[in-house]
ZAVO-623491 format. One record per residue (C-alpha): residue number from 1; z, x, y. Coordinates in nm, 2 decimals. Each point is the difference from the previous one (the first is absolute). Layout:
REM ZAVO-623491
BARO  seq      pz      px      py
BARO  NUM       Z       X       Y
...
END
This chain:
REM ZAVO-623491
BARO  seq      pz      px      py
BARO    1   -0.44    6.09    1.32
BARO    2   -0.10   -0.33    0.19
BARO    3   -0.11   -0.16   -0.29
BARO    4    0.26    0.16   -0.26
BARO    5    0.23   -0.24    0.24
BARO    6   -0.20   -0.29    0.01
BARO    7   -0.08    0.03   -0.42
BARO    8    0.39    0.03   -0.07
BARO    9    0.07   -0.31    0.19
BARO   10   -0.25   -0.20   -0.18
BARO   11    0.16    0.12   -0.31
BARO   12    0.37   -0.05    0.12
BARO   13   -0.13   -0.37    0.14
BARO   14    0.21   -0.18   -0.29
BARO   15    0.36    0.21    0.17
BARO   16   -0.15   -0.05    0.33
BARO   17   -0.04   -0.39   -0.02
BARO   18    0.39    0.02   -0.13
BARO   19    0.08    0.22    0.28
BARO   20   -0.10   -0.30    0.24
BARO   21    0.22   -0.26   -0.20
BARO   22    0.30    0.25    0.01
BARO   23   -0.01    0.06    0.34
BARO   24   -0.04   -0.31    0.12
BARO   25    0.08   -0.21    0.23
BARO   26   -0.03    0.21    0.31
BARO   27    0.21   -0.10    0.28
BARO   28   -0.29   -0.19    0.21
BARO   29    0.21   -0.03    0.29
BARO   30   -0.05    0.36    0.05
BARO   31   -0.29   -0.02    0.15
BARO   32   -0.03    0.35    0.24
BARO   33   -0.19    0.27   -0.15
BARO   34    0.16    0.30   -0.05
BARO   35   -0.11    0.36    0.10
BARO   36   -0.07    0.26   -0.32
BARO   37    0.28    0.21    0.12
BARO   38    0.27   -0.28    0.06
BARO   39   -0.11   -0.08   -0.35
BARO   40    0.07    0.41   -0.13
BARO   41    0.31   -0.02    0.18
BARO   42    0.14   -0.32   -0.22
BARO   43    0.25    0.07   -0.18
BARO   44    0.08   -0.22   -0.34
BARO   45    0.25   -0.20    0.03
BARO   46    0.37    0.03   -0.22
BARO   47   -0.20    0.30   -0.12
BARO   48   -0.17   -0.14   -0.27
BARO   49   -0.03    0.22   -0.33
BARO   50   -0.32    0.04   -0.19
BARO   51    0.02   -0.12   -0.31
BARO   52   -0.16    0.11   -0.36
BARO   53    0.03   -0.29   -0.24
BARO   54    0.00   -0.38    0.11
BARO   55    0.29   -0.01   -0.27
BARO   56    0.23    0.17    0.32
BARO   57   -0.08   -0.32    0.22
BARO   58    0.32   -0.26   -0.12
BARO   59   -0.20   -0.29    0.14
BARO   60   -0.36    0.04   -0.12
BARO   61   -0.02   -0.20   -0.31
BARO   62   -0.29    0.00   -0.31
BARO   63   -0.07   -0.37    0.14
BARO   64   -0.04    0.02    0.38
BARO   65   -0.35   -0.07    0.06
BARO   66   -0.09    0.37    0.19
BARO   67    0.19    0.22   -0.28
BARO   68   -0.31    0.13   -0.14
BARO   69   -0.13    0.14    0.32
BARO   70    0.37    0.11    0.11
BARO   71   -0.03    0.19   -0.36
BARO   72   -0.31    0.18    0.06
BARO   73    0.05    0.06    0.41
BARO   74    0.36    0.17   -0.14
BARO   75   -0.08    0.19   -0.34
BARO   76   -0.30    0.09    0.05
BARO   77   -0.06    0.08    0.38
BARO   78    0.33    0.09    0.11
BARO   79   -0.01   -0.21    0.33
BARO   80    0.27   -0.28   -0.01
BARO   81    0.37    0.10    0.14
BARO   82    0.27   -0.20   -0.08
BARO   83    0.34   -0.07    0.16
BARO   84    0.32    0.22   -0.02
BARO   85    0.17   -0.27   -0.21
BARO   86   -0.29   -0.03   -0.28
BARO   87   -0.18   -0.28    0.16
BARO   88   -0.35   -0.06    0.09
BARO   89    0.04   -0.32    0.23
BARO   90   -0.34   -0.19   -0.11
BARO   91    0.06   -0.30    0.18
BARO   92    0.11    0.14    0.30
BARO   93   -0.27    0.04    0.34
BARO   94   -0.09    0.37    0.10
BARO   95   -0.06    0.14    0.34
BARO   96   -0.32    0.11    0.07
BARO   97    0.16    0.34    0.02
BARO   98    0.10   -0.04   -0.36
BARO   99   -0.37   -0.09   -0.12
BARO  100   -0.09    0.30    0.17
BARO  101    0.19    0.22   -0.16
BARO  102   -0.07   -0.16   -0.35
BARO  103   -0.40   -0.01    0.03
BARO  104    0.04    0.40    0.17
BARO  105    0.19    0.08   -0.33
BARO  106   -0.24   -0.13   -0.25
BARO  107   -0.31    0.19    0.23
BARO  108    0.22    0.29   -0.05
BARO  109   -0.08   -0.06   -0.35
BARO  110   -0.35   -0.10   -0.04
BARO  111   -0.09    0.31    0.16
BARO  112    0.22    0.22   -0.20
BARO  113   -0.15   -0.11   -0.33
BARO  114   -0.32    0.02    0.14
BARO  115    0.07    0.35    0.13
BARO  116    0.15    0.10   -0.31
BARO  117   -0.05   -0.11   -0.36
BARO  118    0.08   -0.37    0.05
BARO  119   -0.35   -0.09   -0.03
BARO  120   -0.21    0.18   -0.24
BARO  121   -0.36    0.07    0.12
BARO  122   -0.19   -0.20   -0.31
BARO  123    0.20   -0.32    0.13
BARO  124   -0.11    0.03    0.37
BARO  125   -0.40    0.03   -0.17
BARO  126    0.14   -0.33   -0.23
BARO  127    0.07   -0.20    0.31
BARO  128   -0.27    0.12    0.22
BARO  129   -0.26   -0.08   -0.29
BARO  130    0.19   -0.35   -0.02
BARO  131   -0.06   -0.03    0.36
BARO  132   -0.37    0.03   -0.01
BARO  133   -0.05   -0.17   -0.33
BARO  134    0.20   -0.32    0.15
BARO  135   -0.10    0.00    0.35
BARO  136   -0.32   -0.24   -0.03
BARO  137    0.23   -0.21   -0.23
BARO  138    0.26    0.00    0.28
BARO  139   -0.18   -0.06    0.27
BARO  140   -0.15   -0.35   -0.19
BARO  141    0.33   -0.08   -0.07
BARO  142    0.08    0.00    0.40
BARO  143   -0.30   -0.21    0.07
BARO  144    0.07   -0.27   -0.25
BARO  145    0.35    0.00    0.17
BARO  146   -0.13   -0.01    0.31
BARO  147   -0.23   -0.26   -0.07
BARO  148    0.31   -0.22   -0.22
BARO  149    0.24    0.00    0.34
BARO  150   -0.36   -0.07    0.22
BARO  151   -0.01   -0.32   -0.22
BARO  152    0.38   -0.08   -0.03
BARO  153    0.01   -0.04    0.30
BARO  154   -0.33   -0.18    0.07
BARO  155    0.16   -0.27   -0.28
BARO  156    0.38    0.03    0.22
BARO  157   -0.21   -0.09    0.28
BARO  158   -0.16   -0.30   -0.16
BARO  159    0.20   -0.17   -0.22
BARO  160    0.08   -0.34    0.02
BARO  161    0.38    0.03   -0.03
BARO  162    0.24    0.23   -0.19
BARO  163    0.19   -0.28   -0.12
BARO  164   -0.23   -0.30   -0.12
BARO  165   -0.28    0.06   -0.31
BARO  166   -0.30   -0.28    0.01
BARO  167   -0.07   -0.19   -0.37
BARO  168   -0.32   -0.20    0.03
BARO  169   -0.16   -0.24   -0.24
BARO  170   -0.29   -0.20    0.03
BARO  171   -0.12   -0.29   -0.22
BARO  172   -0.31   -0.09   -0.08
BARO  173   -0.05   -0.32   -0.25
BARO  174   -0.30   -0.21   -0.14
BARO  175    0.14   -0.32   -0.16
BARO  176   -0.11   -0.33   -0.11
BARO  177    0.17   -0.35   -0.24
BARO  178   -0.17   -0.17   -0.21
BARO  179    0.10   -0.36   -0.12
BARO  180    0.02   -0.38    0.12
BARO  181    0.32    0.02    0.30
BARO  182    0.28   -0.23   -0.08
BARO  183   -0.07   -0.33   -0.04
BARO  184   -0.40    0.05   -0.08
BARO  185   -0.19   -0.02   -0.31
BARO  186   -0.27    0.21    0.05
BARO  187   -0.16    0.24    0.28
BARO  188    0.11    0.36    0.17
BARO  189    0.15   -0.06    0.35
BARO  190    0.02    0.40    0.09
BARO  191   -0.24    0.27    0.09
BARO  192    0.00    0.37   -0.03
BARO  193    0.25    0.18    0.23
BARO  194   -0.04    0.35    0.12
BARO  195    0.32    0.05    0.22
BARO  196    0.25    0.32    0.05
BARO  197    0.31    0.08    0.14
BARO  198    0.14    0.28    0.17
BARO  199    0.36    0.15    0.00
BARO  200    0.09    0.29    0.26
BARO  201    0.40    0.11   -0.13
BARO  202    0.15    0.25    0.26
BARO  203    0.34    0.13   -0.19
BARO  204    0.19    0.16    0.28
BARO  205    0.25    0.22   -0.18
BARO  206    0.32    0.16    0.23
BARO  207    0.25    0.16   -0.24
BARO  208   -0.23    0.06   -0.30
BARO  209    0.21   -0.28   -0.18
BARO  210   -0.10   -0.33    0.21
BARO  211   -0.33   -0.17    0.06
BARO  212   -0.08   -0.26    0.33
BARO  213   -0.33   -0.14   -0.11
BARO  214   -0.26   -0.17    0.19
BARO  215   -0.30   -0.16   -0.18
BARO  216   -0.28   -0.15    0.22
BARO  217   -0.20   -0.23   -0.20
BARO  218   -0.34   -0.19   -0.01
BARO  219   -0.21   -0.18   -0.22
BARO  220   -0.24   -0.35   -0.04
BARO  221    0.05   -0.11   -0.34
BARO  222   -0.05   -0.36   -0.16
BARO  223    0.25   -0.06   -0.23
BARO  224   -0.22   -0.27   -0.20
BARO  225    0.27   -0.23    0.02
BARO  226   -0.11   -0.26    0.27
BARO  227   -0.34   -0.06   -0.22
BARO  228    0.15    0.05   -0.33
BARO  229    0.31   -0.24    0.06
BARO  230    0.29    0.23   -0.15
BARO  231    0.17    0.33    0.11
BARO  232    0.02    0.13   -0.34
BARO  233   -0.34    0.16    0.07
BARO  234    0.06    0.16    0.32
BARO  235   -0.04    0.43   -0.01
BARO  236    0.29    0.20    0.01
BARO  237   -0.10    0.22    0.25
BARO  238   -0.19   -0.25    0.27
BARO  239    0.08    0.00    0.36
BARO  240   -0.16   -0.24    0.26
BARO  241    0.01    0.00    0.36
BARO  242   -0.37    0.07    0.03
BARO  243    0.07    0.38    0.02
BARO  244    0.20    0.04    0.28
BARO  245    0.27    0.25    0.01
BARO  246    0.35   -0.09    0.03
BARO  247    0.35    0.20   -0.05
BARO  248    0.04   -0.12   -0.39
BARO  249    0.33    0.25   -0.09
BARO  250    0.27    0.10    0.22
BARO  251    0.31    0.09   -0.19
BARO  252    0.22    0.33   -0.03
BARO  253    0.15    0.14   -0.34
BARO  254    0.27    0.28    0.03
BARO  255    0.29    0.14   -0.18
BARO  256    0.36   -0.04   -0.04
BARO  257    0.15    0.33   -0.22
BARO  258   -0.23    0.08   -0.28
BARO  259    0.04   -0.32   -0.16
BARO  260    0.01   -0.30    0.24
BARO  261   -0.37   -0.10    0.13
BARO  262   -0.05   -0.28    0.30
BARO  263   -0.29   -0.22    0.18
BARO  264    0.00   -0.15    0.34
BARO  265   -0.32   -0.14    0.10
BARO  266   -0.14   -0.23    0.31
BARO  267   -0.32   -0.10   -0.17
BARO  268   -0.17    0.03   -0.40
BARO  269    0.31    0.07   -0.21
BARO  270   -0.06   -0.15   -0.34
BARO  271    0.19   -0.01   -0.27
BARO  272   -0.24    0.24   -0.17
BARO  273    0.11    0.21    0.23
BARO  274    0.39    0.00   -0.06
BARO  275   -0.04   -0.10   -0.38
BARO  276   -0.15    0.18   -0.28
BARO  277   -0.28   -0.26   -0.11
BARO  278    0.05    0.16   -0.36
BARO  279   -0.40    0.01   -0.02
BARO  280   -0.08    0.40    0.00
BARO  281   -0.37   -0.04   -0.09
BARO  282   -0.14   -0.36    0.08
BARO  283    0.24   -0.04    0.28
BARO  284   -0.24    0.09    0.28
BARO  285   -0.21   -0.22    0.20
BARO  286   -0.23    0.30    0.14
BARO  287   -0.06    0.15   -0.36
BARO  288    0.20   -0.20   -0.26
BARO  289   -0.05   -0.40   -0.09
BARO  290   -0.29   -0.15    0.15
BARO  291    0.17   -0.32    0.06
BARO  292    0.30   -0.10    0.22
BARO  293    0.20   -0.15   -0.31
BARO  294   -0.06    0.33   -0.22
BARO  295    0.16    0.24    0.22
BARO  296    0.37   -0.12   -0.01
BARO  297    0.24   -0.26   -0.04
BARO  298   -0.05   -0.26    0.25
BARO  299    0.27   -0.20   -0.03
BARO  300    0.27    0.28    0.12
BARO  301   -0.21    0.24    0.19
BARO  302   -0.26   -0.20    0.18
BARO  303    0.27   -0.23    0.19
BARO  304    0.08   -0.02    0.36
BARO  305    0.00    0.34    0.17
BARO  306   -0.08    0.22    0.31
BARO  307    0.32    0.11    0.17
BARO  308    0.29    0.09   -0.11
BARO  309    0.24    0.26   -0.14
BARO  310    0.09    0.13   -0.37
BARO  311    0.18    0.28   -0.21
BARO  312   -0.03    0.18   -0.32
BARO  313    0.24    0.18   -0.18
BARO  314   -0.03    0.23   -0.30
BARO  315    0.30   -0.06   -0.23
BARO  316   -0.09    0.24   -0.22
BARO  317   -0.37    0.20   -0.17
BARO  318   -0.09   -0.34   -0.16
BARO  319    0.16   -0.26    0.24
BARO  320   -0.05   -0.13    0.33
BARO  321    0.06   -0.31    0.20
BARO  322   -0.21   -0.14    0.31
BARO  323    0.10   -0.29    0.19
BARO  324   -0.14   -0.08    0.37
BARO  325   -0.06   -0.32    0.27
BARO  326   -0.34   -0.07    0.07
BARO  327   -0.11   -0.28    0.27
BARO  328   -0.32   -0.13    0.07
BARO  329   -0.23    0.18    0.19
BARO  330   -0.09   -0.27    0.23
BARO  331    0.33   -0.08    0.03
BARO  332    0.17    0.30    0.01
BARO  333   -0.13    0.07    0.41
BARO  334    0.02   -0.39    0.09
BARO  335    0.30   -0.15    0.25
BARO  336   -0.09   -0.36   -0.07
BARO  337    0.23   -0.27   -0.21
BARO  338    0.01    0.12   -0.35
BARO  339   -0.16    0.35    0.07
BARO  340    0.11    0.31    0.02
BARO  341    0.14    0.25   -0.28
BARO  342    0.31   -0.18   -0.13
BARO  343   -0.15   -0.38    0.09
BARO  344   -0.31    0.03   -0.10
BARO  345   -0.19    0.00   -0.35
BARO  346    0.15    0.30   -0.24
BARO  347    0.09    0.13   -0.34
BARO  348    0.30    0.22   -0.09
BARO  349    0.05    0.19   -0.33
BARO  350    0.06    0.34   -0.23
BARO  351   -0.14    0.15   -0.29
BARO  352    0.16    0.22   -0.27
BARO  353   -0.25    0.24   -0.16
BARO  354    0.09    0.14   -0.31
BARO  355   -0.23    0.35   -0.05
BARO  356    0.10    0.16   -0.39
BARO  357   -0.32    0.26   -0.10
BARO  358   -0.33   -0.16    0.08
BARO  359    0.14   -0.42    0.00
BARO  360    0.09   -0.19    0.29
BARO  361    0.16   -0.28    0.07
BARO  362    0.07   -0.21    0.29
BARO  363    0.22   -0.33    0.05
BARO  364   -0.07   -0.19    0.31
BARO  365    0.17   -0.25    0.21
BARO  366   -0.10   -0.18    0.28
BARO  367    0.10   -0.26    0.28
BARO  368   -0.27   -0.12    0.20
BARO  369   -0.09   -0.30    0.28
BARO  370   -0.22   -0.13    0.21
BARO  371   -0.11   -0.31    0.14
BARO  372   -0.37    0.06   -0.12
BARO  373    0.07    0.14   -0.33
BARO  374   -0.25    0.25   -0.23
BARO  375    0.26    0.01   -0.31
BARO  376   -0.32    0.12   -0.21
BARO  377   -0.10    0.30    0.26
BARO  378   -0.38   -0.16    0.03
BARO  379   -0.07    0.08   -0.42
BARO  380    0.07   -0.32   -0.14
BARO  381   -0.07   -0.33    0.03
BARO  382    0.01   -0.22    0.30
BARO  383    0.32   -0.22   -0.12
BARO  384    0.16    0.36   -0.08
BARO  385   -0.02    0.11    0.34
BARO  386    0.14   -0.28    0.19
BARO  387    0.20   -0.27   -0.25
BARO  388    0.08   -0.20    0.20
BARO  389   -0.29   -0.01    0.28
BARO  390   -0.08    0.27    0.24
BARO  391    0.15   -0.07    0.29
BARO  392    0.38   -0.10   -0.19
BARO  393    0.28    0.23    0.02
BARO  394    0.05    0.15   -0.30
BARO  395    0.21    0.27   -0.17
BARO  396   -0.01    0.21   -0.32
BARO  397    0.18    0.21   -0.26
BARO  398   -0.25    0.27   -0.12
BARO  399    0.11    0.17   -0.31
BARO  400   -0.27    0.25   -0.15
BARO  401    0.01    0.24   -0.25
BARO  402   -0.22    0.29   -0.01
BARO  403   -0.11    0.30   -0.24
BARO  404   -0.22    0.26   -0.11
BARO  405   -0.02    0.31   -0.23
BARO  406   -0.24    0.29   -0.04
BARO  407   -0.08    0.02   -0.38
BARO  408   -0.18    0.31   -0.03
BARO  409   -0.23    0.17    0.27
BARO  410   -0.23   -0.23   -0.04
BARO  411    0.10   -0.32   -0.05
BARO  412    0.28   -0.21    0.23
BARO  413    0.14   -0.37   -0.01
BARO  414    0.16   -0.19    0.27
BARO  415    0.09   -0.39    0.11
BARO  416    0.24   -0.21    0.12
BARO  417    0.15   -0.37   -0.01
BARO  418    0.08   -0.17    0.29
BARO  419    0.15   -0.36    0.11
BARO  420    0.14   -0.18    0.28
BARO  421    0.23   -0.29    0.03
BARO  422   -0.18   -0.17    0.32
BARO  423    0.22   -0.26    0.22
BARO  424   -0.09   -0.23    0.28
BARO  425    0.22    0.04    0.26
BARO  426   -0.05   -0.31    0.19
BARO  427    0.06   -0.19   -0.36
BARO  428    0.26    0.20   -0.19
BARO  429   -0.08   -0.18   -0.36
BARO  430   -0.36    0.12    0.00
BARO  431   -0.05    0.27   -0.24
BARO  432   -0.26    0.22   -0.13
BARO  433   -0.06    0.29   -0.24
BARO  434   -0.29    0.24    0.03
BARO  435   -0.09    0.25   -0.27
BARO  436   -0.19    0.28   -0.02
BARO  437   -0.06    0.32   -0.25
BARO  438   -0.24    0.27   -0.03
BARO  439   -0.09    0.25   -0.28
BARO  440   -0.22    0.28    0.04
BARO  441   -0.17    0.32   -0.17
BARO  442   -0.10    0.33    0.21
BARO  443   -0.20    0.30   -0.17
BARO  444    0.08    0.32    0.27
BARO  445   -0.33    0.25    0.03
BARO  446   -0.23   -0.22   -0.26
BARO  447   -0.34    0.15    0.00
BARO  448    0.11    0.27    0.24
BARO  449    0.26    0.15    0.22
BARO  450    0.15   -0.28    0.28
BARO  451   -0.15   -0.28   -0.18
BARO  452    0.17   -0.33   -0.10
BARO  453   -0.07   -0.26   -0.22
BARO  454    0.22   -0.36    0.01
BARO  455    0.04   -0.30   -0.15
BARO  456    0.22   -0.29    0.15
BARO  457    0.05   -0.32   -0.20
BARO  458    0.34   -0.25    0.16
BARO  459    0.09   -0.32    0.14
BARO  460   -0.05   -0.05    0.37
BARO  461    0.29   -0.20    0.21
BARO  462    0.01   -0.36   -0.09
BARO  463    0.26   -0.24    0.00
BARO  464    0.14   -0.07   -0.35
BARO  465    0.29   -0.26    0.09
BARO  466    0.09   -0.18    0.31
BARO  467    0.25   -0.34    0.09
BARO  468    0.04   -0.29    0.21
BARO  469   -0.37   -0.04    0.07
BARO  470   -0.08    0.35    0.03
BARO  471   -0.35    0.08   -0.17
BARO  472   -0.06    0.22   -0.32
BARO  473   -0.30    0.18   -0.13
BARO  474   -0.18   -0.16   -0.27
BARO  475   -0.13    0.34   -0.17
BARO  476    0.03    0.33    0.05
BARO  477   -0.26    0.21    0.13
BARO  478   -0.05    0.34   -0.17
BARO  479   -0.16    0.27    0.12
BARO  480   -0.18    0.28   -0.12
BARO  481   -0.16    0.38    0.13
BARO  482   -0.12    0.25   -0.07
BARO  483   -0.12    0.35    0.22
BARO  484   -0.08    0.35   -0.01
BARO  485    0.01    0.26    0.28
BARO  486   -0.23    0.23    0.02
BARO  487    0.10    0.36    0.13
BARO  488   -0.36    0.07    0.22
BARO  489    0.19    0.28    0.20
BARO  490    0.28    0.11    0.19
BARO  491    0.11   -0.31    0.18
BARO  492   -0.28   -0.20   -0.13
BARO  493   -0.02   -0.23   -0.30
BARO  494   -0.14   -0.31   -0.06
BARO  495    0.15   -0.31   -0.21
BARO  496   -0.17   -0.29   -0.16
BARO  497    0.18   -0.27   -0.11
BARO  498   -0.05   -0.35   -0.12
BARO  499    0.33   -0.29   -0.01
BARO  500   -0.01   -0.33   -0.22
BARO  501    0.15   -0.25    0.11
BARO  502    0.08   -0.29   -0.26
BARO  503    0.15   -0.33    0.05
BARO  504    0.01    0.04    0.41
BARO  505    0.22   -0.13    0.21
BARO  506    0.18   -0.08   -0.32
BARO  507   -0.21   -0.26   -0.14
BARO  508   -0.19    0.00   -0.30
BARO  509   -0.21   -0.24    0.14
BARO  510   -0.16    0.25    0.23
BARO  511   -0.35    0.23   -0.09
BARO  512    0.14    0.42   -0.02
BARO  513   -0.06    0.16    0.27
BARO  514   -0.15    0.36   -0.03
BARO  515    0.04    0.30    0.30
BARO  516   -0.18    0.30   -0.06
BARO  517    0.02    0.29    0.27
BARO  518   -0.10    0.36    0.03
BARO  519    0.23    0.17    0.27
BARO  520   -0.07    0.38    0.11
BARO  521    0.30    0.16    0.23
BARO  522    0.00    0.29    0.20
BARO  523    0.33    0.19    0.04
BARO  524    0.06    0.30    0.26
END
């Protein structure tokens, strides 16, 4: 009879289970046990009536979440008493004395259909047979639980923080120029490089919308521009500082609405940051462009930056505007005379982004000064980065215009135009204009899944008209890549890449320079 009992409940589990969820929540604040006979001697409260159909119980609707196992606990068992006035109360807590009387009511029944004819014999064999057959299955089941929550909690234990993921990369590049430096005839002033550089990006998330990140940074890269005389050649993705670690990012993005994106940040926020460069597949200096001109425009987005705040609004699917007040990072922490954020060196701007299908387009505008100017972002030549000389104030209007479009799966285009209208503060009548464009081809998965092939061919900054004594350009110095990433493994590729320089430092008088570089990164 023992196990008739215990057979019938496995069976009845399913109406047992929604037994608990009916019942519940007991009143916890009952706490003293009661004696079996105080509990025979209950009596039910507003004398409850049993109940046949869960049709007679007003309030149980088809959608409440426990109507199935109301259903089979009332048509089927015959345990479940409802209210005088047609109601079954769901919501409403039950005395222990009440869940008594419920769970004695639906024993009451088990063992009458297992006393009776409730439970034919051939289904008691059925589930003792599905007993044995499952039990080995079972009892794996509860070890690989057991040993799941042994390890969950081993990784609980151990983790670093429940709020902030770590994205590492690590740089490893072999790189070399060939060709006379500026000025010289003949001869090869550099040697083979082997250098790296190392990024260590905490993204601290609190609200599943907003990011704090904090990049440590360290490197010992050359940039080939003290031997070769120009900064045109320098690698997009060198760092210096003979490889010791310093805070490189410190800058929060969060949320306003669903539509309404800001940035404040102490230390590393770029314009690349805030703006969308417009340069989806060569627009990388960890696994795009190989050199510092060929990753974006360096006229609007390399220009002075570090702290500051900024705001993006969506206008609608295929419009947005940016705009945002960067100051110098060296300025930005600095109490002296013609420091600080809002006295200092800066540049101040917005962007609209126009988004239809698979084209972008961007239109950029920026205000910038300082008192040791870098109008070209270190990718032009020398008289493009400081007009006027490098230690005279200067300001600039920086007006760039950006695009790109995906023309099949495999095959992309992107560039940009960019100028500036330079003045010298101290001399209001000196002018200069610096130009710059760009042009390039990528080629998504050629020769294999998460490869990239590129080819860059533009103008680097150069001054193309100036007034009052200020200095022009004589040439124009173009520039021309090409690259191809090499999908090794997940998180590992390697890229060689080789830049042409002709005309440097925008003289025709001057050999072409040649960089050729081979750079493998690590990502984790």
């Amino acid at each position: 009879m023992q196990n008739k009992i215990v057979n019938a409940l496995w069976r009845m589990s399913p109406a047992l289970l929604g037994a608990a969820a009916v019942f519940g929540p007991i009143a916890a604040a009952n706490a003293e046990l009661l004696s079996v006979d105080e509990l025979s001697s209950y009596e039910t409260p507003e004398n409850l009536d049993q109940v046949t159909s869960v049709s007679q119980l007003s309030d149980v609707q088809p959608t409440d979440w426990a109507f199935q196992a109301l259903q089979s606990l009332v048509e089927r068992y015959g345990c479940i008493a409802g209210y005088p006035d047609g109601t079954f109360r769901g919501n409403q807590p039950l005395t222990r004395y009440e869940f008594a009387a419920g769970l004695n009511a639906c024993l009451d029944q088990i063992l009458a259909q297992v006393g009776g004819d409730g439970i034919a014999p051939g289904d008691l064999d059925t589930i003792r047979r599905l007993q044995d057959d499952f039990a080995a299955q079972l009892a794996a089941l509860r070890g690989r639980v057991d040993s799941l929550e042994a390890r969950l909690d081993t990784v609980e234990a151990q983790q670093f923080s429940t709020t902030t993921k770590l994205a590492g990369e690590v740089l490893f590049t072999l790189a070399d120029t060939f060709g006379p430096a500026i000025g010289e005839d003949d001869g090869d002033p550099t040697q083979t490089i082997f250098a790296d550089r190392v990024r260590l990006n905490f993204h601290t998330s609190f609200t599943g919308r907003d990011r704090l990140r904090t990049r440590l940074q360290a490197g010992n890269f050359d940039n080939f521009s003290g031997a070769t005389g120009t900064d045109e050649v320098r690698i997009g993705h060198a760092a210096g500082g003979g490889n010791n670690v310093a805070v490189d990012d410190l800058w929060y993005r969060g949320k306003l609405g669903d539509d309404i994106t800001f940035w404040v940040g102490a230390n590393g926020l770029n314009w690349d940051n805030v703006f969308n460069v417009v340069n989806p597949y060569i627009g990388s200096d960890g696994k795009g462009s190989i050199s510092r001109f060929g990753v974006r425009n360096p006229v609007v987005y390399r220009q002075q930056s570090g702290a500051g705040v900024a705001v993006s609004a969506d206008l609608s699917d295929t419009l947005a505007i940016t705009a945002g007040y960067l100051a110098a990072g060296g300025d930005a922490p600095n109490s002296s005379p013609s420091q600080g954020v809002f006295n200092g060196a800066y540049s101040a701007g917005a962007q609209i982004d126009f988004t239809p299908g698979d084209f972008h387009l961007a239109l950029t505008y920026l205000h910038s000064y300082s008192d040791s100017p870098n109008i070209s972002g270190t990718a032009g030549t020398d008289l493009a980065q400081d007009p006027f000389g490098s230690s005279t104030p200067t300001s600039g209007d920086h007006f760039g215009l950006q695009f790109a479009a995906d023309l099949s799966d495999s095959f992309a285009i992107a560039g940009w135009a960019g100028l500036v209208a330079a003045n010298n503060v101290d001399n209001s009548d000196e002018d200069s204009t610096i130009f710059n464009w760009a042009f390039n081809m990528a080629f998504p998965d050629l020769g294999g899944d998460g490869n990239l092939g590129g080819i860059i061919i533009g103008q680097t900054p150069h001054v193309i008209d100036a007034s009052n004594g200020a200095q022009e350009d004589e040439d124009a110095t173009f520039h021309i890549e090409a690259l191809y990433r090499i999908n090794l493994a997940k998180g590992i590729d390697i890229t060689p890449g080789i830049t042409w320089l002709i005309n440097p430092e925008a003289d025709d008088d001057n050999e072409d320079i040649v960089m050729v570089a081979l750079r493998t990164r690590f990502a984790f």
